[in-house]
C-alpha positions in Angstrom: 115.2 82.8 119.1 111.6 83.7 117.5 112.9 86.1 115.6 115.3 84.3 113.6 114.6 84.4 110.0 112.1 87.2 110.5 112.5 90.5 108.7 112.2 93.4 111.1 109.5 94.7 109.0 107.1 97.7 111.1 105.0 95.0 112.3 107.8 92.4 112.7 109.2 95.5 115.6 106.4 95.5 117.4 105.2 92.1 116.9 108.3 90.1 117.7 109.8 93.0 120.4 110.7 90.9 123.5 108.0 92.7 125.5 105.4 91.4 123.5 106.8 87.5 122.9 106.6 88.1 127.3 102.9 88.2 127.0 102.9 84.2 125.4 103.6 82.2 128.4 104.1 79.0 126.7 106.5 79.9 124.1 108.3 82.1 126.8 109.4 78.4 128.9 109.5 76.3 125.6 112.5 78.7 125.2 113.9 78.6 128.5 113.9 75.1 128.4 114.8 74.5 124.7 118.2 76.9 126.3 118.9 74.4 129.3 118.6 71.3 127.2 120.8 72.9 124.2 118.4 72.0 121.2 119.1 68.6 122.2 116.1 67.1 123.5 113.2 66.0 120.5 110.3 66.4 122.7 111.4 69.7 124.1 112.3 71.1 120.3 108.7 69.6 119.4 107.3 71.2 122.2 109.3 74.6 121.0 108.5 73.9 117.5 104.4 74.0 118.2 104.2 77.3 120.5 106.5 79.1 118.0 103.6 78.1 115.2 100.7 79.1 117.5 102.8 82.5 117.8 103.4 83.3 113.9 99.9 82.6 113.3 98.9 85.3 115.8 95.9 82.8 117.1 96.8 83.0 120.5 96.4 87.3 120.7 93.3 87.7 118.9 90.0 87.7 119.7 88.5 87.8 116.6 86.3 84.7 115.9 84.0 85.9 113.2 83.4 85.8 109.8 86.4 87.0 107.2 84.8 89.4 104.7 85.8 89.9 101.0 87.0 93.6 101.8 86.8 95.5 104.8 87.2 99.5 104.5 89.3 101.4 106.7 89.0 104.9 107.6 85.5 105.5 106.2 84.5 107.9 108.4 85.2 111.6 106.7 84.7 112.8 103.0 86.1 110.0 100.8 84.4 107.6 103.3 81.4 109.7 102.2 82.0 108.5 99.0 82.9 104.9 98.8 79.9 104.4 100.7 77.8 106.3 98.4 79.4 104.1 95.3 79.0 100.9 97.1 75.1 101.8 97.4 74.5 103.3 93.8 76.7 101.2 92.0 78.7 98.2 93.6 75.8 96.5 95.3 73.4 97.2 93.0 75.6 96.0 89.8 78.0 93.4 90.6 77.1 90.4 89.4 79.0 88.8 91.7 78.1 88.5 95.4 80.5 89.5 98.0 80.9 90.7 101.7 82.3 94.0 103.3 82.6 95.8 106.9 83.7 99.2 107.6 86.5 100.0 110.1 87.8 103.0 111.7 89.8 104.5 114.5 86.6 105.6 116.3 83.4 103.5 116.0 80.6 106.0 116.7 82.1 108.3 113.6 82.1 105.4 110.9 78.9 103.7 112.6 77.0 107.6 112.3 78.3 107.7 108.6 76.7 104.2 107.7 73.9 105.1 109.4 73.1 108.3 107.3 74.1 106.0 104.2 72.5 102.7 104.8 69.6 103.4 106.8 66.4 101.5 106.0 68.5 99.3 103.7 69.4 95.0 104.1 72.7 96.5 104.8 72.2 99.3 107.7 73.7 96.3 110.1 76.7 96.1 108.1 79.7 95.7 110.8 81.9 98.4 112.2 85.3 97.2 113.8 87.6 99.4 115.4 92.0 99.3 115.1 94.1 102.0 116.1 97.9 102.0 115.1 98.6 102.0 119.0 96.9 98.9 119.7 98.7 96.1 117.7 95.8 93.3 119.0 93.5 95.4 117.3 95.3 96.0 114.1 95.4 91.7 114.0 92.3 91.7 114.7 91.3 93.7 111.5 93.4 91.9 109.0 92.6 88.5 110.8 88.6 89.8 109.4 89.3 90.4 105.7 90.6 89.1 102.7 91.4 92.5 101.4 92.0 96.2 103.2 91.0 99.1 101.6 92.5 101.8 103.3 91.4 105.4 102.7 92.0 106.8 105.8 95.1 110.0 105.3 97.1 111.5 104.9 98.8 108.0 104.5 102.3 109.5 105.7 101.4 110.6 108.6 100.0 107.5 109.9 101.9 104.1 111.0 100.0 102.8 107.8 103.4 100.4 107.0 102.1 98.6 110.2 98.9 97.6 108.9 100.5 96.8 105.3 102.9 94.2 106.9 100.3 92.5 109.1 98.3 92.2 105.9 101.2 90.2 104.4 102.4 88.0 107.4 98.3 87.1 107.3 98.2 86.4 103.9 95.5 89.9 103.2 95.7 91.8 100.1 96.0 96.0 100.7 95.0 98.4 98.7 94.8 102.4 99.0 94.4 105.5 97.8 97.6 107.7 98.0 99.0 109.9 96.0 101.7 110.8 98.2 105.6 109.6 96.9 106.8 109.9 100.6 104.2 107.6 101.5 104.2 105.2 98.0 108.6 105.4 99.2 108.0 103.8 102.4 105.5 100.6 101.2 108.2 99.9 99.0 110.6 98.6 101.7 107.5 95.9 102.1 107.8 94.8 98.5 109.9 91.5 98.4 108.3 90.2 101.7 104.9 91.1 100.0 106.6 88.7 96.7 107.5 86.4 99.1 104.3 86.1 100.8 102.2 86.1 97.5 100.3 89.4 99.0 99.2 92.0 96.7 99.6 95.5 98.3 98.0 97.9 95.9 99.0 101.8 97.1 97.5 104.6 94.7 94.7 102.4 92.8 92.1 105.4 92.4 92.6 108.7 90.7 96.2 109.5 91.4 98.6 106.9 89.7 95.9 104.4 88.7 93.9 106.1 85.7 97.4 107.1 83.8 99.0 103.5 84.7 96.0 102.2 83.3 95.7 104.3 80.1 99.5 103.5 78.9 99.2 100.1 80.0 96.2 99.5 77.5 98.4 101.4 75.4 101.3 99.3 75.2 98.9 96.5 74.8 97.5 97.3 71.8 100.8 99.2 70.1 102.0 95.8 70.6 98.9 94.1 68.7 98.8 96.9 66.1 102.3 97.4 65.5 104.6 95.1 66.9 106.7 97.6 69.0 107.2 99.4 72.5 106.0 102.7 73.3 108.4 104.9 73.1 106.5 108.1 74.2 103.4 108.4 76.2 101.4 111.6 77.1 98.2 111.8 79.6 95.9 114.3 79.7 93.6 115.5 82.2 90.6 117.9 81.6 87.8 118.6 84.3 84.5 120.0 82.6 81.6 121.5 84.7 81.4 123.7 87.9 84.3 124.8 89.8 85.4 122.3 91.9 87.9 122.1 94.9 89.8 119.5 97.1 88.2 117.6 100.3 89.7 118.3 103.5 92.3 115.4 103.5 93.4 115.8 100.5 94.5 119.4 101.6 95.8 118.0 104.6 98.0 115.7 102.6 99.1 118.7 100.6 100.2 120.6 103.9 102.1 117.3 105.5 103.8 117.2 102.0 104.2 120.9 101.5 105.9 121.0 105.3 108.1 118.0 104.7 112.0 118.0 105.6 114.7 118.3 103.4 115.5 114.8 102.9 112.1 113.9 102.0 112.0 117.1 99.8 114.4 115.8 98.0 113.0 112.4 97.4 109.9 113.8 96.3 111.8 116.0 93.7 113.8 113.0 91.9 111.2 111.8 88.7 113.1 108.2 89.4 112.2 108.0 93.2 110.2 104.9 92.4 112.7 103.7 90.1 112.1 102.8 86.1 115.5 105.2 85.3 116.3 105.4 81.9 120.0 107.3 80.9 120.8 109.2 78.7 122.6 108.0 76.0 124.8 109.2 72.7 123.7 107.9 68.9 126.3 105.2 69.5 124.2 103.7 72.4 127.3 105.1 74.8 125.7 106.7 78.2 125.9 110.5 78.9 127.8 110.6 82.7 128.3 113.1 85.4 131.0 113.2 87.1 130.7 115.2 90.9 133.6 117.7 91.5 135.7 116.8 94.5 134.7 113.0 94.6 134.7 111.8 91.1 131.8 110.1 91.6 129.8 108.8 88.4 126.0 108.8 87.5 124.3 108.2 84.2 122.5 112.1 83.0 119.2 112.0 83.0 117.5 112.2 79.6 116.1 116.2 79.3 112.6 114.7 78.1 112.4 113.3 81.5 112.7 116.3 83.9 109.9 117.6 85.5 110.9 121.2 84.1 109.0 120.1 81.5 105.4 119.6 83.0 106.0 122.8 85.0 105.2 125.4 82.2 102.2 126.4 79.8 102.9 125.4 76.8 100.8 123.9 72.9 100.9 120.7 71.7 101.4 121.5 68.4 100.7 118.4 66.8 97.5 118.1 68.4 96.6 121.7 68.4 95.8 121.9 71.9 97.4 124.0 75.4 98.7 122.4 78.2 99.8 123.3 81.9 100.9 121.6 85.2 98.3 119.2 86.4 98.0 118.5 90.8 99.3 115.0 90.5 102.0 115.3 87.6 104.9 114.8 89.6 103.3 111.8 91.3 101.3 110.0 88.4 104.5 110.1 86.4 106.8 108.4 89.2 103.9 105.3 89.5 104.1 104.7 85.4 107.8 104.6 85.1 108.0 102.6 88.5 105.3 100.1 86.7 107.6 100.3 83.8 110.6 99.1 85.7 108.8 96.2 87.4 107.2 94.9 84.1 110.8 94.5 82.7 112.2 93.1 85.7 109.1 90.7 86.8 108.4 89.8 82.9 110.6 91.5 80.5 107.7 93.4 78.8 107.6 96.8 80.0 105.9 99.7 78.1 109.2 100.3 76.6 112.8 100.3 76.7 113.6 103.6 75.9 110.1 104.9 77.4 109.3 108.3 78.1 106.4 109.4 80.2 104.5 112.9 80.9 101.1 114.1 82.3 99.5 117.8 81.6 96.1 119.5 82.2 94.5 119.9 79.1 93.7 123.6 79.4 90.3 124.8 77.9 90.1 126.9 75.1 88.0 129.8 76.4 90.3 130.2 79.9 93.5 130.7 77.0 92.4 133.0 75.3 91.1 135.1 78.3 95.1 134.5 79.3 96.3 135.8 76.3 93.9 139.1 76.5 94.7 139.5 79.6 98.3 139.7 78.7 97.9 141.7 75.8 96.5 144.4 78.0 99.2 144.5 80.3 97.0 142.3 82.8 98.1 139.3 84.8 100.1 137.1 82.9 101.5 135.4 85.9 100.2 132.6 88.1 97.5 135.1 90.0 95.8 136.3 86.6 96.0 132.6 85.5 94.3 131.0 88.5 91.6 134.0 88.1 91.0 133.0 83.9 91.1 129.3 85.5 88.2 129.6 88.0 89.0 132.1 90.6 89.1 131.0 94.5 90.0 127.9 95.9 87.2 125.6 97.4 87.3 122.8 99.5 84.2 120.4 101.3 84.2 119.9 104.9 85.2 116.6 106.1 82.9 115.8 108.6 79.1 117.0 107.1 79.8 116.1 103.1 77.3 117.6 100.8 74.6 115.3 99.3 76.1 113.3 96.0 73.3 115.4 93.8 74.8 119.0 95.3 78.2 118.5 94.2 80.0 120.0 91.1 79.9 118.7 88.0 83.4 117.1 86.9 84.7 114.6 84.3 88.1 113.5 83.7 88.9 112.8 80.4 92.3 111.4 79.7 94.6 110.7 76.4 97.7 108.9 75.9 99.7 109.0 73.3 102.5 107.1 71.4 104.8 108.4 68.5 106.2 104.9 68.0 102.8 104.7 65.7 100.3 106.7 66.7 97.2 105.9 69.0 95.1 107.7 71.0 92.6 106.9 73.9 89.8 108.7 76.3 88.3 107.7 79.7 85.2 110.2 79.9 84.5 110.2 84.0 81.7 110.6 85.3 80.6 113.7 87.3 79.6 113.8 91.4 83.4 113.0 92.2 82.6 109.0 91.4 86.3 108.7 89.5 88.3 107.2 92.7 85.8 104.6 93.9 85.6 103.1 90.3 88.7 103.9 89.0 89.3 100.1 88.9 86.3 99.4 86.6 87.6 100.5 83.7 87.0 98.2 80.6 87.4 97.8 76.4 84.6 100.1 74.8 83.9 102.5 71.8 84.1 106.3 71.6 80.9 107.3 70.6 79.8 110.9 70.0 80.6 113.6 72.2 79.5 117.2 72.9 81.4 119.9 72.1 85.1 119.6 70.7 87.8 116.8 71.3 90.8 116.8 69.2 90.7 113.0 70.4 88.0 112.1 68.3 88.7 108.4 67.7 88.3 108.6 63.9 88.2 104.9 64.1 91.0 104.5 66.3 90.7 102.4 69.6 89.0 104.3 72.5 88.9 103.0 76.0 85.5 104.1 77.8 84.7 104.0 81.5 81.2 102.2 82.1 78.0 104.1 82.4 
C-alpha cells in the first residue's frame, strides 16, 4: 500500500522493496491495522497517513543532521577529481563573486580525503568535508543527496555504475544532478528518469563538460542570434574541434569508458549506432513536403528514411570544406555530441516550440591541421601510408594516457585548446571558443559567456571579420 502511485524508478526498487518498508516499524502496524479496520476508521487512516509521510521523506533512515551544501562532488578521487579540485582552487574560489559551499564524496574516504589533502593543504579549505556512499548501501546514498543542493557526479565510467540510483534519489529529494558523460548508453538510461525529474521540478544535467555541452552550447547561441539577425531557424549547423600544443592523450577513465563501450552487447551496439537514439528525428521528405518511407520485406512494416545528411557515414571520412577552405576528419566524441544537439533540438520544440530548427541538421568534425595534411598527402604520393596507421603517425604518433591515481602537476601537462565553430547556411555566422590549455575545458565548460574575437596567432579561417564571436573567459 506504500507503493501506490510510486513509479518503480531504480531507487523507487530498492527504496519501496518490501524488505526495506520491514525495517519502519511504525508504518509496518499502521498498515496492518489500516487492513483490519478496512480504511474505515479516521484516526487509524490519520495515523497511516503520518508514518507514510515520515517514510517518503526518508527522515526516519538517515543520519545525516548537517549542514546542506550548494554542491557536493562525487567521485573525486582519481584524474578528473585531480582536476575539478585544481579548478575550484585556481579559479572558482578565487573568482566567484558569489559565495557558496561544497564537500567532496566518494566510495572510499581515505582516497578522496588523500586527494584534498595534496590539493587544499595549508588552505581555509583543507577541512573541507568528505562523506562516503556506495551504490550498495542505499542509507548512504540518502545520506549524500539529503547533504546537497546539487551532485556533481564525475565518478565513471557512468554505465557501469548503478548511477540511475543516485539520479532518482536526487529527484524524490528535490537535488539537482549533474555529470560528465559522454557515454549514449549511459545518457539512454537517465532518460527513463526524465518525466519524474519534470514532475519533480529537478534538473538532472548528464554530459555538461566537454562531451555534449561545448557543441550544445555553440548552436544554441547560434540559433539565438540567427534569430536576432535574421529572423529564421538554423537550418545547418557544423562544429569544429581543433587541439593546438603538445601531444596529448586520454586519462585512465576515460579509456575505461571506451573499453566498457567498445565491449558492449549487441543490443546496446545497436543503440549506440542509431544518430536518433536520443531522439530529435527528422525524415526525409520529397519537394512536395511528402515523407520518403521504408517499407521491411516480410512484415510490411513502415518507417520514415532518414535524411542522407544525417548519417554518421558522413563524419566517418577525411574530407575539405570547400567553402571554408579547410580539412576535416572523425572527431572522439562525434557520434555522441551530435545525438545530445539533436535530442536538445527535440526537447526545445516540444517543451517551447523553438528549437534550433525544423528541418535542422547537425555534424561535428576535427579540424585537421594544415601541416599533418600535407605530410598525408606526401606520404601517399610516395606510396606511403595512406590508411589509418600512416594517418595516426602524420597525426601525432603513439597513444598516451595519465595514470589515475598519481596525476601530473597542472603546470606538467600538455598544452591543448579547443577551438570550436558553428556554422549556419540559413545566413551565415560563425563562432569560436578558444580553451584554455592544462586540460581546464571540462571544469569550466559551463562558464562560457558573450565576448569579442580579438587577434589570434597563426591562421583561422574563422576570423570574425566583424561577425559575432563567442569567447571563453580568461
Amino acid at each position: 500500500m506504500t507503493r501506490e502511485d510510486v513509479p518503480m524508478t531504480p531507487f523507487a526498487k530498492l527504496y519501496y522493496s518490501d524488505e526495506m518498508v520491514q525495517k519502519y516499524q511504525p508504518l509496518v502496524t499502521a498498515i496492518e491495522l489500516l487492513t483490519e479496520t478496512d480504511g474505515k476508521d479516521e484516526e487509524v487512516q490519520k495515523d497511516y497517513d503520518r508514518h507514510l509521510k515520515i517514510y517518503r521523506s526518508m527522515d526516519w533512515c538517515s543520519s545525516y543532521e548537517g549542514k546542506k551544501y550548494d554542491i557536493v562532488f562525487y567521485g573525486v578521487s582519481g584524474y578528473t577529481g585531480y582536476l575539478m579540485m585544481e579548478y575550484l582552487k585556481r579559479v572558482a574560489l578565487k573568482k566567484t563573486p558569489e559565495h557558496f559551499t561544497f564537500a567532496f564524496a566518494g566510495r572510499t574516504p581515505s582516497k578522496v580525503e588523500e586527494m584534498r589533502d595534496r590539493e587544499f593543504g595549508g588552505t581555509k579549505w583543507e577541512d573541507t568535508p568528505v562523506m562516503q556512499m556506495s551504490y550498495d548501501d542505499i542509507y548512504s546514498v540518502i545520506d549524500l543527496c539529503k547533504s546537497a543542493k546539487t551532485i556533481i557526479n564525475v565518478a565513471g565510467p557512468y554505465m557501469l555504475t548503478q548511477g540511475d540510483v543516485m539520479i532518482d534519489c536526487c529527484i524524490h529529494l528535490g537535488v539537482h544532478y549533474l555529470d560528465i558523460s559522454g557515454e549514449v548508453p549511459w545518457s539512454l538510461r537517465v532518460l527513463d528518469l526524465h518525466e519524474c525529474a519534470k514532475e519533480a521540478g529537478v534538473h538532472v544535467i548528464p554530459s555538461s563538460a566537454s562531451a555534449g555541452g561545448y557543441p550544445d552550447l555553440g548552436v544554441y547561441l547560434m540559433a539565438k542570434k540567427m534569430r536576432a539577425e535574421y529572423g529564421e531557424e538554423l537550418r545547418k549547423a557544423i562544429c569544429y574541434q581543433s587541439g593546438g600544443g603538445a601531444a596529448a592523450g586520454a586519462s585512465g577513465g576515460t579509456l575505461a569508458t571506451r573499453s566498457a563501450m567498445a565491449t558492449a552487447g549487441d543490443d546496446v551496439r545497436k543503440k549506440m549506432a542509431d544518430p536518433f537514439s536520443m531522439g530529435g528525428f527528422v525524415p526525409d521528405r520529397d519537394r512536395w513536403g511528402v515523407k520518403y518511407c521504408n517499407i521491411e520485406f516480410g512484415t510490411g512494416k513502415v518507417t520514415p528514411k532518414m535524411r542522407g545528411e544525417d548519417l554518421d557515414a558522413n563524419m566517418s571520412k577525411i574530407s575539405e570544406d570547400k567553402r571554408l577552405g579547410i580539412w576535416r576528419g572523425p572527431f572522439v566524441y562525434s557520434y555522441f555530441d551530435t545525438r545530445i544537439v539533436r535530442r536538445s533540438n527535440m526537447l526545445l520544440a516540444d517543451l517551447g516550440d523553438r528549437p534550433y530548427g525544423r528541418n535542422f541538421n547537425f555534424m561535428e568534425y576535427a579540424m585537421l591541421p594544415t601541416e599533418a595534411v600535407m605530410q598525408m598527402q606526401a606520404a601517399r604520393g610516395a606510396g606511403g601510408g595512406g590508411g589509418a596507421g600512416g594517418g595516426a603517425g602524420a597525426l601525432g604518433g603513439r597513444p598516451k594516457s595519465f595514470w589515475r591515481r598519481r596525476p601530473r602537476a597542472i603546470e606538467a601537462l600538455p598544452m591543448v585548446s579547443v577551438r570550436q565553430c558553428w556554422t549556419s547556411w540559413s545566413g551565415q555566422l560563425s563562432a569560436s571558443a578558444p580553451g584554455r590549455p592544462r586540460h581546464a575545458e571540462g571544469p569550466r565548460v559551463s562558464r562560457l559567456r558573450g565576448g569579442h574575437c580579438g587577434s589570434r596567432a597563426g591562421p583561422n579561417p574563422w576570423a570574425c571579420k566583424g561577425a559575432p564571436c563567442w569567447k571563453a573567459p580568461t
